[in-house]
C-alpha positions as YAML, in Angstrom:
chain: A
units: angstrom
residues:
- id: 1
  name: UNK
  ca: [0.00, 0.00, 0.00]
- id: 2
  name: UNK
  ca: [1.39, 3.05, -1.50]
- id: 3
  name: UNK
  ca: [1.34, 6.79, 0.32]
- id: 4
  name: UNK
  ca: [1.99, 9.93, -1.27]
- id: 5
  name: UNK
  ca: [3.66, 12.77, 0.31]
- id: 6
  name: UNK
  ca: [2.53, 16.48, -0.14]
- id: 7
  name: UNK
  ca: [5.01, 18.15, -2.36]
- id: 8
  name: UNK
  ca: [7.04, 20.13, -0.49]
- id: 9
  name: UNK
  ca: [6.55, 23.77, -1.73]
- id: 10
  name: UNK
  ca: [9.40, 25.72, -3.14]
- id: 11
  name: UNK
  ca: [10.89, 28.66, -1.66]
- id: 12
  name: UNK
  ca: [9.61, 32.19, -2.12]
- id: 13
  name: UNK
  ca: [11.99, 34.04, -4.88]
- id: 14
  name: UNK
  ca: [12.37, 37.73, -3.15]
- id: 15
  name: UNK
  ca: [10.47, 40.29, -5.85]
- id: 16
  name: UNK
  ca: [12.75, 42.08, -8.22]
- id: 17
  name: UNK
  ca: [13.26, 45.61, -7.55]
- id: 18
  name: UNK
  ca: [10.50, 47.94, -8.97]
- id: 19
  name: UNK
  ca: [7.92, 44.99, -8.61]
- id: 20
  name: UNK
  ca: [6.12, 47.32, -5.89]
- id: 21
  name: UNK
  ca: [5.55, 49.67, -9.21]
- id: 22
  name: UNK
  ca: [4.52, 47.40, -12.04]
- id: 23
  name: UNK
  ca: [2.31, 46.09, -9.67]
- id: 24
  name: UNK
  ca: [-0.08, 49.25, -9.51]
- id: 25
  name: UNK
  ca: [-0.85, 49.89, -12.84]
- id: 26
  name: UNK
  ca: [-1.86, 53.39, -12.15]
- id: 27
  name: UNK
  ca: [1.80, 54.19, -11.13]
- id: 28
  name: UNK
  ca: [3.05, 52.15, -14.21]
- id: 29
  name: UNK
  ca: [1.13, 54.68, -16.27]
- id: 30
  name: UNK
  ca: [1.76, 58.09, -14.99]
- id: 31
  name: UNK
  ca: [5.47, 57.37, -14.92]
- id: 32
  name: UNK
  ca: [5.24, 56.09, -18.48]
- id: 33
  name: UNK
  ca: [3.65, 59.38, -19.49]
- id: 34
  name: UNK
  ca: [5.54, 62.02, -17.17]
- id: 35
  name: UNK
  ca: [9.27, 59.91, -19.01]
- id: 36
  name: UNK
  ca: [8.03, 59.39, -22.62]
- id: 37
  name: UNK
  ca: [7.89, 63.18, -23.53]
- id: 38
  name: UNK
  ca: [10.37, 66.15, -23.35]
- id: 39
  name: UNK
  ca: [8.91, 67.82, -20.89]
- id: 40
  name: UNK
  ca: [10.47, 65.59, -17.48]
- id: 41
  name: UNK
  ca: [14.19, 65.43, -18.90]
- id: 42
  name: UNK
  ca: [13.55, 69.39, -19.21]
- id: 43
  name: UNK
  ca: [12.53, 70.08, -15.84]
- id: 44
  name: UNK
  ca: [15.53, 68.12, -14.81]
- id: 45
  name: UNK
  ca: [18.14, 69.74, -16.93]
- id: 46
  name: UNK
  ca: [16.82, 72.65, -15.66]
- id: 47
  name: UNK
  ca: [16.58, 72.08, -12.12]
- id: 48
  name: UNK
  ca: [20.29, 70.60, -12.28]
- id: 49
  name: UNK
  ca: [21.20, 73.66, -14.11]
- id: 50
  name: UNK
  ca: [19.66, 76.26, -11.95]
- id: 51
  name: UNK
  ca: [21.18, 74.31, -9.12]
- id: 52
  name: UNK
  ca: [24.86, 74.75, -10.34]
- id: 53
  name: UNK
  ca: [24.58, 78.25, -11.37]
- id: 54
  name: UNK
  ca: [23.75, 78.94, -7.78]
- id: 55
  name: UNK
  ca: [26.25, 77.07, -6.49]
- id: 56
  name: UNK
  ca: [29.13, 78.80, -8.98]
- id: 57
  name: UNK
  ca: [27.94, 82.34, -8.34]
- id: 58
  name: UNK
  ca: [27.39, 81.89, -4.48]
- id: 59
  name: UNK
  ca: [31.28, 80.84, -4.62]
- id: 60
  name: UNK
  ca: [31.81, 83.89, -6.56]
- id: 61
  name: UNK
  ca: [30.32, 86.62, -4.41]
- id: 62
  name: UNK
  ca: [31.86, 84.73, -1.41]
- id: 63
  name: UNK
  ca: [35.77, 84.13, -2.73]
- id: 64
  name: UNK
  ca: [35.27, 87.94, -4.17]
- id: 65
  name: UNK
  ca: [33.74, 89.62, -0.47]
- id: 66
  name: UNK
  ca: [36.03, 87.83, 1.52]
- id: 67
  name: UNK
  ca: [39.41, 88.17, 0.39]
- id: 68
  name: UNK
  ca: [39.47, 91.75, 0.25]
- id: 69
  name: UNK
  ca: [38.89, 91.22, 4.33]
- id: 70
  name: UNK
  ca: [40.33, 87.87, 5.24]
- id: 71
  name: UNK
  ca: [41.21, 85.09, 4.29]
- id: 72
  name: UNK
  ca: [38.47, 82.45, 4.42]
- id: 73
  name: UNK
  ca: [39.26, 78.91, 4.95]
- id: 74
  name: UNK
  ca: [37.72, 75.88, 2.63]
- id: 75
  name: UNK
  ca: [35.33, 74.38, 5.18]
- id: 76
  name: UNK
  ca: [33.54, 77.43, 5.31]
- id: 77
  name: UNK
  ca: [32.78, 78.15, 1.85]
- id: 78
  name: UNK
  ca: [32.29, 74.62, 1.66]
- id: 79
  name: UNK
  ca: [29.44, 75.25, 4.52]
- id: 80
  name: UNK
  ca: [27.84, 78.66, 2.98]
- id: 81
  name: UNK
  ca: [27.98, 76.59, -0.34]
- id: 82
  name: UNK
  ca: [26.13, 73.68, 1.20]
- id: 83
  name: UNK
  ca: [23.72, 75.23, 3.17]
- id: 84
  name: UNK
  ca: [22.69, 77.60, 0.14]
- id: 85
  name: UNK
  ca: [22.49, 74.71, -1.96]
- id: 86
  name: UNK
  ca: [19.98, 72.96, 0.74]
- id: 87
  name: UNK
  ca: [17.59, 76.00, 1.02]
- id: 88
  name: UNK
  ca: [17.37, 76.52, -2.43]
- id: 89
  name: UNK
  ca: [16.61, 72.72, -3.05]
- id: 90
  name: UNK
  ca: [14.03, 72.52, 0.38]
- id: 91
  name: UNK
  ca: [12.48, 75.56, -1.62]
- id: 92
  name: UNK
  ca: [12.15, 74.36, -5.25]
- id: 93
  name: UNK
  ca: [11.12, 70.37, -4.34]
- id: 94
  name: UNK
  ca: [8.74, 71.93, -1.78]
- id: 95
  name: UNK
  ca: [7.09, 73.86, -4.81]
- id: 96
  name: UNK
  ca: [7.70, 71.39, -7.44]
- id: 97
  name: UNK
  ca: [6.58, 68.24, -5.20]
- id: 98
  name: UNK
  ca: [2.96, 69.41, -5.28]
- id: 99
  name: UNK
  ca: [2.80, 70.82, -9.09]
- id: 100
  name: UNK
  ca: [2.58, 66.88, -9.63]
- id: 101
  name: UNK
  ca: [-0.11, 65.47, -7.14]
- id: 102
  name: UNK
  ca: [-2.45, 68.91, -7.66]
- id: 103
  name: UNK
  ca: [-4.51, 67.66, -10.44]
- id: 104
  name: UNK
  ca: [-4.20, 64.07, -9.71]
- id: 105
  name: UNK
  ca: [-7.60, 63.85, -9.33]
- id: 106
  name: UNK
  ca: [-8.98, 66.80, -9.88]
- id: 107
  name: UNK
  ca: [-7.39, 66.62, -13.23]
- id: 108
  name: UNK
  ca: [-9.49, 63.25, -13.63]
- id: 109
  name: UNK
  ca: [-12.59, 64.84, -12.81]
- id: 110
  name: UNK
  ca: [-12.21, 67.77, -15.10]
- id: 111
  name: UNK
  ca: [-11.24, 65.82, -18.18]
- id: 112
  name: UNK
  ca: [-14.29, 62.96, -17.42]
- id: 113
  name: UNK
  ca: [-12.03, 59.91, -16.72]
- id: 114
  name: UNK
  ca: [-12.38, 59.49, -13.76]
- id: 115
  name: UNK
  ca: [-15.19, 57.14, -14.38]
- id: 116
  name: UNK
  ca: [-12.39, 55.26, -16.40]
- id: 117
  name: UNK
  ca: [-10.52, 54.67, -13.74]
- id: 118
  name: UNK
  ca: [-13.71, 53.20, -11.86]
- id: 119
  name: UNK
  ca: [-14.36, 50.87, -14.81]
- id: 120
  name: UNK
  ca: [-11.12, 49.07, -13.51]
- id: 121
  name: UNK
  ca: [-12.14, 47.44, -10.57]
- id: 122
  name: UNK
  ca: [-8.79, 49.25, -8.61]
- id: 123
  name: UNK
  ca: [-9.99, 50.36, -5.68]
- id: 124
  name: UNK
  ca: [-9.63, 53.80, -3.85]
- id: 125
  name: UNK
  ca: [-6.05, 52.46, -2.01]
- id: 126
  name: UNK
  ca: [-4.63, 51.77, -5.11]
- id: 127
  name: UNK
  ca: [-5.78, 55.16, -7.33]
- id: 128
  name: UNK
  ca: [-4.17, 57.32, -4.74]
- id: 129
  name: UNK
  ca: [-0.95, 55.61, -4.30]
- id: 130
  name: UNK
  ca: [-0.10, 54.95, -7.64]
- id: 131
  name: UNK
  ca: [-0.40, 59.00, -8.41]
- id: 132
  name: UNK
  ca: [1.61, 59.78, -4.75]
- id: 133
  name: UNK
  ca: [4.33, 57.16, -6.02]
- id: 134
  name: UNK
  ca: [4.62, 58.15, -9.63]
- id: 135
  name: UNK
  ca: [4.89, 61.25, -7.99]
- id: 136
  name: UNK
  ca: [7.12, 60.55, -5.51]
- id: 137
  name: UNK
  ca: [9.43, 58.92, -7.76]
- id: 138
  name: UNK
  ca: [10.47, 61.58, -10.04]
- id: 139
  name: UNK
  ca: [10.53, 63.84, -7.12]
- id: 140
  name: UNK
  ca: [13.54, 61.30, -5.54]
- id: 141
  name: UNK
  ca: [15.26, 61.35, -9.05]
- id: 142
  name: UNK
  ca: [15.37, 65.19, -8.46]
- id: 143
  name: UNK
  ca: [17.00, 64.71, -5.24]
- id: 144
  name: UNK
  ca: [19.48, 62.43, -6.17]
- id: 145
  name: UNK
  ca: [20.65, 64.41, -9.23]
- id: 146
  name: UNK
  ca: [21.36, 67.16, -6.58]
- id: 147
  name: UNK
  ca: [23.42, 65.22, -3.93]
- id: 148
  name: UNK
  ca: [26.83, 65.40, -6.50]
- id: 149
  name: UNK
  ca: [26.22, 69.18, -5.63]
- id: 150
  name: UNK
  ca: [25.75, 69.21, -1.93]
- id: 151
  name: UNK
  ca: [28.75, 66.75, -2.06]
- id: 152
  name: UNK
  ca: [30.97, 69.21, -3.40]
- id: 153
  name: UNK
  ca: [31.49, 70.59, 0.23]
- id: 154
  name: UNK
  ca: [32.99, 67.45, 0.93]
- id: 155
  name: UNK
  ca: [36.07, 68.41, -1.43]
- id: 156
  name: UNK
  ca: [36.52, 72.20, 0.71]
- id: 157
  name: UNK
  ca: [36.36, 70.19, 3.89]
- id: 158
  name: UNK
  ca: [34.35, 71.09, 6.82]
- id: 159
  name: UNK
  ca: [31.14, 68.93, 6.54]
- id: 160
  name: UNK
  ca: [30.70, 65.66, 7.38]
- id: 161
  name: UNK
  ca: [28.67, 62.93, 6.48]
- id: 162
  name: UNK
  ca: [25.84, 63.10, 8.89]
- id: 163
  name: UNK
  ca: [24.56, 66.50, 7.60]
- id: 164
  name: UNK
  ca: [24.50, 65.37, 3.52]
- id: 165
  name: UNK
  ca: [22.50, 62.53, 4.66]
- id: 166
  name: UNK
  ca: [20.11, 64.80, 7.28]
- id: 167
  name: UNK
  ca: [19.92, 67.29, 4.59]
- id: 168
  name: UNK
  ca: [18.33, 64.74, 2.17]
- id: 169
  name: UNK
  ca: [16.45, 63.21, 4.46]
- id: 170
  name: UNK
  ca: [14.53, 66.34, 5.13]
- id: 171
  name: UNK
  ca: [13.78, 66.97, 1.39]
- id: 172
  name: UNK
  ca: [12.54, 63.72, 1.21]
- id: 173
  name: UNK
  ca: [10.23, 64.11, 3.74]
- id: 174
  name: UNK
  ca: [9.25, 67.22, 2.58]
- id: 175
  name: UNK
  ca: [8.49, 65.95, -0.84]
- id: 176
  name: UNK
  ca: [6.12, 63.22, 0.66]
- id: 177
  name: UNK
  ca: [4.37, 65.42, 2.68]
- id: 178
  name: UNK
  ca: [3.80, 68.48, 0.44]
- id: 179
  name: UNK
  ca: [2.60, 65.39, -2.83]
- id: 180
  name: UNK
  ca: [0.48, 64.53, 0.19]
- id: 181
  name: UNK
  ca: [-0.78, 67.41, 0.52]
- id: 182
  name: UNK
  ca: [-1.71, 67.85, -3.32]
- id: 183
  name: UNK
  ca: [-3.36, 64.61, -3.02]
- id: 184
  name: UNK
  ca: [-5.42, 65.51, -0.45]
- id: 185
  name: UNK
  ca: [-6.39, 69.31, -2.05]
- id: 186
  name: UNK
  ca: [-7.16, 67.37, -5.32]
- id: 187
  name: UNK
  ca: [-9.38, 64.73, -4.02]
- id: 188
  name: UNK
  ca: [-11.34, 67.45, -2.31]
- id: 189
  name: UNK
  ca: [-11.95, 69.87, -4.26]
- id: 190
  name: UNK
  ca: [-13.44, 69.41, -8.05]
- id: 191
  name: UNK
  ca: [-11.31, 71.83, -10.06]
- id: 192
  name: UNK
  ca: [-7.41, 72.08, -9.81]
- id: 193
  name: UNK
  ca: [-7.04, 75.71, -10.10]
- id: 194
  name: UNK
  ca: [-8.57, 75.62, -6.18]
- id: 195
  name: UNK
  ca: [-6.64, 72.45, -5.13]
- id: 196
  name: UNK
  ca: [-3.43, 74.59, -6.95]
- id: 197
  name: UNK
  ca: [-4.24, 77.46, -4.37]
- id: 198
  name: UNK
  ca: [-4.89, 75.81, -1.04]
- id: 199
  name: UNK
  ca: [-1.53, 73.70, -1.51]
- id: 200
  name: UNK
  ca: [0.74, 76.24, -1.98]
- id: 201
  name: UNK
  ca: [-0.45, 78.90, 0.61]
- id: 202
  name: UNK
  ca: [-0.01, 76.07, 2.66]
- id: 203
  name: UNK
  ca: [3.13, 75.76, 1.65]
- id: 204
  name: UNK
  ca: [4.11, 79.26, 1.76]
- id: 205
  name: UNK
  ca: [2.79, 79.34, 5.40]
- id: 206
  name: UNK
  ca: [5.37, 76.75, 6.43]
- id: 207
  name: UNK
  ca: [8.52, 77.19, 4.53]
- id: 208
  name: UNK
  ca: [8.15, 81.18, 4.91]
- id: 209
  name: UNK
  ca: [5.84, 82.55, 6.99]
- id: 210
  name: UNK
  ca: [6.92, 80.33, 9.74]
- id: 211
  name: UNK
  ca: [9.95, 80.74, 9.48]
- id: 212
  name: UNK
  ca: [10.07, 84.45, 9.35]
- id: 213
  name: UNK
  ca: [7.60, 84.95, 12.13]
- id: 214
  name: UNK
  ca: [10.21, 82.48, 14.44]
- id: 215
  name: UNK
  ca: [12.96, 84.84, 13.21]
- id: 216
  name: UNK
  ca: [10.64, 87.84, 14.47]
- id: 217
  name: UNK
  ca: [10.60, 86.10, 17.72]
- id: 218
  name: UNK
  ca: [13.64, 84.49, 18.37]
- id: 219
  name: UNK
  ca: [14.71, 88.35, 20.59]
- id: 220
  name: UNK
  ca: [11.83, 87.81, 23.00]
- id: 221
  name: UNK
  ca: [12.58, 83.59, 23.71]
- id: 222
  name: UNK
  ca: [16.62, 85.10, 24.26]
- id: 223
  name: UNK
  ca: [15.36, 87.87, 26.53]
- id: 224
  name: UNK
  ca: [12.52, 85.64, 28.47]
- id: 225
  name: UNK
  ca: [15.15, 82.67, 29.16]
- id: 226
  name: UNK
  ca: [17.41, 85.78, 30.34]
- id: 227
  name: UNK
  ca: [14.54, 87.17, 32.46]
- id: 228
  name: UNK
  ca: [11.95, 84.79, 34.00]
- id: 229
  name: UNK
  ca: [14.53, 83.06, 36.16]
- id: 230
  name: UNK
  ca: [11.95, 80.02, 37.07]
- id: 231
  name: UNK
  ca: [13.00, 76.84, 35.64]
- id: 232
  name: UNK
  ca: [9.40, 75.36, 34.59]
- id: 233
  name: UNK
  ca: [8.68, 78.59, 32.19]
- id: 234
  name: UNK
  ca: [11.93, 77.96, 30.81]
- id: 235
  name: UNK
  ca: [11.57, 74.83, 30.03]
- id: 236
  name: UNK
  ca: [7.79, 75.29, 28.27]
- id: 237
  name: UNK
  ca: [9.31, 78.20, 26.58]
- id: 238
  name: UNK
  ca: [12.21, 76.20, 24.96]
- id: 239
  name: UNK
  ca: [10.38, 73.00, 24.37]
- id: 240
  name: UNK
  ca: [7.53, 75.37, 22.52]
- id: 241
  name: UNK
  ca: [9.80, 77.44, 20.23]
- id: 242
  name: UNK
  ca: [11.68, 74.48, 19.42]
- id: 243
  name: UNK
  ca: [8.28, 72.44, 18.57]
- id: 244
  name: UNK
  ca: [7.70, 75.53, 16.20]
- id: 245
  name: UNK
  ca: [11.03, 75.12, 14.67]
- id: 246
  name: UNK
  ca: [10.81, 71.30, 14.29]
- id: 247
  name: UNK
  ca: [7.24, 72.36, 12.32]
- id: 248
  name: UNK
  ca: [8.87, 73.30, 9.35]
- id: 249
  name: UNK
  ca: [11.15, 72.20, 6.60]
- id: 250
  name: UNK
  ca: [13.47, 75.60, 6.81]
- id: 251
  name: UNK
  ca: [13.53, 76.23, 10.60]
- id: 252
  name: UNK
  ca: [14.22, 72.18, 11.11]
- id: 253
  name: UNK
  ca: [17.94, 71.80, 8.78]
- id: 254
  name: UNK
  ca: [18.64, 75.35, 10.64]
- id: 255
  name: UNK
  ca: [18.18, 73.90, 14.06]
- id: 256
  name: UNK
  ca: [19.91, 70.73, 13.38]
- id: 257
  name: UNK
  ca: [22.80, 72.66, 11.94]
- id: 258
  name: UNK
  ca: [22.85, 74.87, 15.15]
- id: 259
  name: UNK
  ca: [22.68, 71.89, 17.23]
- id: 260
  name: UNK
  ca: [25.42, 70.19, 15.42]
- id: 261
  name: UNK
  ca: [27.78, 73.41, 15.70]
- id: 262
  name: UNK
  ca: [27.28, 74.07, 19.44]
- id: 263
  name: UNK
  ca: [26.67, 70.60, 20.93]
- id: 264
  name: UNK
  ca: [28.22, 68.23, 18.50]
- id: 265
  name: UNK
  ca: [25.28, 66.11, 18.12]
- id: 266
  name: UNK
  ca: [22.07, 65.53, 15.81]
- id: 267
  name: UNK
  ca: [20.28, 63.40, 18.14]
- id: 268
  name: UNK
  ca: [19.64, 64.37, 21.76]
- id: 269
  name: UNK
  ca: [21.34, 66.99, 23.85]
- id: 270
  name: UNK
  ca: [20.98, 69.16, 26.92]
- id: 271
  name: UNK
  ca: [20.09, 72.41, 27.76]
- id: 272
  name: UNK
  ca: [21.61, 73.87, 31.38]
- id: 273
  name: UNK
  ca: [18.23, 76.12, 33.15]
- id: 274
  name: UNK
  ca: [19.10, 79.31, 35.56]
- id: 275
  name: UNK
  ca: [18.51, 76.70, 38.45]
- id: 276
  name: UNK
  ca: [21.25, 74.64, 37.33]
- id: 277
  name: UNK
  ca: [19.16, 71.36, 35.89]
- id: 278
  name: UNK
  ca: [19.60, 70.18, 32.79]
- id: 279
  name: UNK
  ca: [16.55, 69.11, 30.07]
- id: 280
  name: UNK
  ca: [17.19, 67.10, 27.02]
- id: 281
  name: UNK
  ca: [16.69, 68.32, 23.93]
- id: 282
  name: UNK
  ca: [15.83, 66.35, 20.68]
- id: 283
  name: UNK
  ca: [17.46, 67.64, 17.53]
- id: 284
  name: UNK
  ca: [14.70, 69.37, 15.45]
- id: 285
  name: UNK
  ca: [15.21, 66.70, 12.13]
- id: 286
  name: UNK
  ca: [13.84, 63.82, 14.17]
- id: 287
  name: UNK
  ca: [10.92, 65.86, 15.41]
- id: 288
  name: UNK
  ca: [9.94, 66.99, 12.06]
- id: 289
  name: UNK
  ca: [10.45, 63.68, 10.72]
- id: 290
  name: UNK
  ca: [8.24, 62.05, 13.40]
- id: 291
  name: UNK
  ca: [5.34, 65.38, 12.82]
- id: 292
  name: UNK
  ca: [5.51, 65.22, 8.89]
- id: 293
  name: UNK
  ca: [5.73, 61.38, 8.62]
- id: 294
  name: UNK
  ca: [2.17, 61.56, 11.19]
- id: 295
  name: UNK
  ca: [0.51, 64.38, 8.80]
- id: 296
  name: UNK
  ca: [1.39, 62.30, 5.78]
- id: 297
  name: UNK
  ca: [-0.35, 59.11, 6.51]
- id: 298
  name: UNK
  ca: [-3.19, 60.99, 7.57]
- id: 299
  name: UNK
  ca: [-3.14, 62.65, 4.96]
- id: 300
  name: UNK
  ca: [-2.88, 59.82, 2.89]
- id: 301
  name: UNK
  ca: [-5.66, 58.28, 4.42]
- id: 302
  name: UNK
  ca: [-8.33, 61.17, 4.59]
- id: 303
  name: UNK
  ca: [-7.44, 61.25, 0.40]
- id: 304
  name: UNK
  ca: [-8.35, 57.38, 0.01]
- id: 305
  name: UNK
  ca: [-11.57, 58.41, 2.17]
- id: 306
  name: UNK
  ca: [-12.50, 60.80, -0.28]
- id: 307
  name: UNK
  ca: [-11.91, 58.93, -3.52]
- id: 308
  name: UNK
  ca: [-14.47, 56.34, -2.13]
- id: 309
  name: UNK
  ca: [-17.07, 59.29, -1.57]
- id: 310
  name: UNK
  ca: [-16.39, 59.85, -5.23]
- id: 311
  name: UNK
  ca: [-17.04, 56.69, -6.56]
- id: 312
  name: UNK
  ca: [-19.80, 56.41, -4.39]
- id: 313
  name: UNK
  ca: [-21.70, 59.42, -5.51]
...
C-alpha cells in the first residue's frame, strides 16, 4: 500500500526591484507618461542647471567679499555653499513636489475619466498611491541628481557625512508630505485651479511665513530665558519654540545645523536652566520627521476616504 507525500513547496523568490511599481498599474502609467515626452528630462536639466549656477555664483560673491577682508578657509565656503544649496533645493522640491499630485484627481474629474478609472475594478487604495508614487518617484530622481552638488562641500572640507544625509532626508520628507498634501487638495476639491491654491499657501505658510515669524521672535525667547529666572517657564518656553522650529522644513535643517555646531550632536542633547538642571533636547530633524511622517499618513488616508465618496456618488 502506496502513500503519497505532499510536495514540499518551493521557496519564495524575493520580488525584483521595482515589482512594488509594475504592480499598480496606475503608477506604471503616470510614470510612463511624465518619461516618454520632453517635458520631465527638461525640468531636470533645468533644475540641475539652476542648481549649479547657484552654487558657482554663491562661490563667486563669497571668494570675491572675503578676500578683500580675510582670508576664508575651505570648510567654510564649503558650509555657505552647502547650506545655500539645501535652502534653495528645500524651496524648489517643496514647490515642485505638489505641481505633480495637484490635479491628480482633480485633473481626472475635469477631463471625465475618472469614471475610467472606476471601470477598472482598482480600488480607492490603489488610485491614490499609484499617483503619490509616480509622484514621488520623479521627485527622488530630483533629489538624487542634486546630492553630487551638496557633495561638493565634501572636497573644501568642513562637513561631514551626517549632515549630507540629514539634509536629504529632510527633502525627502518634505516631498512626501507636500505630494500629500496635493493629493489631499485634489481629491477634495473638483477643479485644480482651487486644489493649486490651497496647496501652496499652505506651503508658503510653512517654509516662509513660519519661518520668518520664528525669526521675528527668536529676541523675545533670548530675553525671556534671560529674564523669568523660574525653571518650569523655561523649560515650556524652549520645548515650545523648538516644537515651532521642528514644524517646518526651513527652521528644522537650521536647528539641526545649530545643534550640530554648538553641541556636537544631531540626536539628543541638553540644555543647562538658571537653576542649574539640565533638560534634554531632541534635535529638530527627528521631530519633524516624526510630525511630517504623522501628517502624511493621515493625509494619505483622509485622500483614500474621499476617492471612495467619489465613486460612491
Amino acid at each position: 500500500m502506496s502513500t503519497t507525500s505532499d510536495p514540499i513547496p518551493s521557496p519564495r523568490r524575493p520580488s525584483p526591484p521595482g515589482t512594488w511599481i509594475r504592480r499598480n498599474p496606475i503608477a506604471l502609467k503616470e510614470l510612463r507618461g511624465r518619461m516618454r515626452g520632453a517635458r520631465a528630462f527638461i525640468v531636470l536639466t533645468g533644475y540641475v542647471a539652476l542648481m549649479s549656477l547657484f552654487a558657482i555664483l554663491l562661490y563667486t560673491f563669497y571668494t570675491i567679499s572675503s578676500s578683500a577682508t580675510v582670508t576664508t578657509s575651505g570648510g567654510v565656503i564649503g558650509k555657505i555653499i552647502f547650506a545655500g544649496v539645501v535652502v534653495v533645493e528645500l524651496f524648489m522640491v517643496s514647490f515642485i513636489a505638489p505641481a505633480f499630485t495637484t490635479g491628480a484627481i482633480s485633473g481626472e474629474r475635469e477631463r471625465r475619466t475618472f469614471n475610467l478609472l472606476r471601470t477598472t475594478l482598482l480600488p480607492a487604495r490603489r488610485i491614490v498611491l499609484g499617483k503619490l508614487i509616480s509622484a514621488l518617484a520623479y521627485i527622488v530622481l530630483l533629489l538624487l541628481v542634486a546630492v553630487p552638488l551638496q557633495s561638493m562641500a565634501f572636497l573644501m572640507g568642513g562637513m561631514a557625512i551626517e549632515e549630507v544625509l540629514i539634509s536629504v532626508e529632510i527633502l525627502l520628507v518634505s516631498a512626501i508630505t507636500y505630494s500629500a498634501i496635493g493629493i489631499l487638495t485634489s481629491a477634495w476639491t473638483k477643479r485644480t485651479l482651487s486644489a493649486s491654491v490651497l496647496t501652496y499657501t499652505f506651503t508658503l505658510l510653512t517654509t516662509v511665513a513660519l519661518p520668518l515669524g520664528l525669526l521675528a521672535l527668536l529676541p523675545f525667547l533670548l530675553i525671556g530665558l534671560d529674564q523669568l529666572g523660574q525653571p518650569v517657564l523655561e523649560a515650556i518656553l524652549l520645548y515650545g519654540y523648538g516644537l515651532l522650529v521642528s514644524l517646518n522644513p526651513v527652521g528644522a535643517a537650521i536647528g539641526t545645523e545649530v545643534m550640530l555646531l554648538q553641541k556636537g550632536t544631531v540626536f539628543v542633547s541638553s540644555y543647562m536652566l538658571s537653576s542649574g538642571a539640565s533638560i534634554p533636547l531632541i534635535s529638530p530633524w527627528i521631530v519633524y520627521t516624526a510630525i511630517y511622517g504623522l501628517v502624511s499618513f493621515v493625509l494619505v488616508v483622509w485622500s483614500v476616504r474621499l476617492v471612495r465618496r467619489i465613486e460612491a456618488a
